[in-house]
N, C-alpha and C positions, 0 to 999 in steps of 0.2 A: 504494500500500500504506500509505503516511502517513497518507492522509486517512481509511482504514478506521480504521487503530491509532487514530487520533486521535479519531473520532466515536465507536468502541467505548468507550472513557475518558472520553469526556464524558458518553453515557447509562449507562453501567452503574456508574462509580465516583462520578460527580457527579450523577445524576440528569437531568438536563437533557433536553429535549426537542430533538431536532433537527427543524429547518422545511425547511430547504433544503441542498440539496449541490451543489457544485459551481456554482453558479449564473451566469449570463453575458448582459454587454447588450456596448455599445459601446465604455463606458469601462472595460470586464476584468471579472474574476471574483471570487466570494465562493466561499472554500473550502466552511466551513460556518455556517450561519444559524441557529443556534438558542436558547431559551428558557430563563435560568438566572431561575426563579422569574417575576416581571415585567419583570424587563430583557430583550433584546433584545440578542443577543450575534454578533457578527460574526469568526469563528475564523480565523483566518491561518494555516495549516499548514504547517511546515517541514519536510523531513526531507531527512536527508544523511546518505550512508554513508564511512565510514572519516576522517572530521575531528574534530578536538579536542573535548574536554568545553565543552560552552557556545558553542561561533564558531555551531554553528545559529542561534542565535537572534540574532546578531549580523547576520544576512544578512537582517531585517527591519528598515530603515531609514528614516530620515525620505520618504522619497523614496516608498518602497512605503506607509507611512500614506497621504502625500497621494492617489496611486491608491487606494488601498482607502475613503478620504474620499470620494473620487467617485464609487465604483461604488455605493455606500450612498446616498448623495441617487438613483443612479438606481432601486436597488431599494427606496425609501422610496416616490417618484413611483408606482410600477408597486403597491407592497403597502402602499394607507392602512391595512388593517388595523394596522396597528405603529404607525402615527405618535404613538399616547401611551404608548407604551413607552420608557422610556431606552433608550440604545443605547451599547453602548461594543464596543472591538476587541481581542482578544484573541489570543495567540499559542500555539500549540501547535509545541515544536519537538521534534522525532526524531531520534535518533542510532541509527543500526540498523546490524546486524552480520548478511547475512544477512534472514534473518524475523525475527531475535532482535531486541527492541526495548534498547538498552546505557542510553539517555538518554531519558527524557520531561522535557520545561519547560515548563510552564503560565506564560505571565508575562500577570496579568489588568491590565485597562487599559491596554492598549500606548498607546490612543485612546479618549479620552471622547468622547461624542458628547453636545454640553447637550442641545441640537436639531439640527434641521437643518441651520441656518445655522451652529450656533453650534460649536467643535473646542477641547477640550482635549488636551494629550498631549506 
């Protein structure tokens, strides 16, 4: 239900195009894939019911970038079309009560990506 709420708010309030959902090779998964103007945006979706204001977003850490590092070189190998799009890693977290959405946090650049090889963040 996260990942709806969350791709609904990235195309209808930000505009954005979504390219992929859910996405899956070897090395895990890409929540959502999609196009904020030229960049190339890789969404990390959190969502948690009945926890503090803000620990969401807290439960995306160094550890899940480095995974989410990886699974990006494999979905860059498989889709050249992207390869001269910047790329960076973004996080959506939820705090839900219910259906009722209590918290949304957009936090953009969790992970810069220069290129392929190359990781800010």
């Amino acid at each position: 239900m996260g990942e709806d709420f969350a791709a609904r708010y990235l195309r209808s309030s930000l505009g954005w195009e979504i390219v992929l959902r859910n996405w899956r090779c070897a090395a895990g998964e890409l929540d959502i894939v999609a196009m904020d103007g030229d960049c190339l945006v890789v969404v990390e979706v959190r969502t948690r019911r009945g926890v503090e204001p803000g620990a969401v977003v807290e439960a995306v850490n160094s550890r899940k970038l480095r995974q989410l590092y990886r699974v990006i070189r494999f979905f860059m190998a498989q889709f050249h079309e992207y390869t001269e799009h910047p790329i960076r890693v973004d996080v959506v977290a939820l705090r839900l009560s219910g259906i009722n959405i209590l918290e949304l946090v957009h936090v953009r650049n969790a992970l810069m990506v220069d290129s392929i090889g190359s990781v800010r963040g």
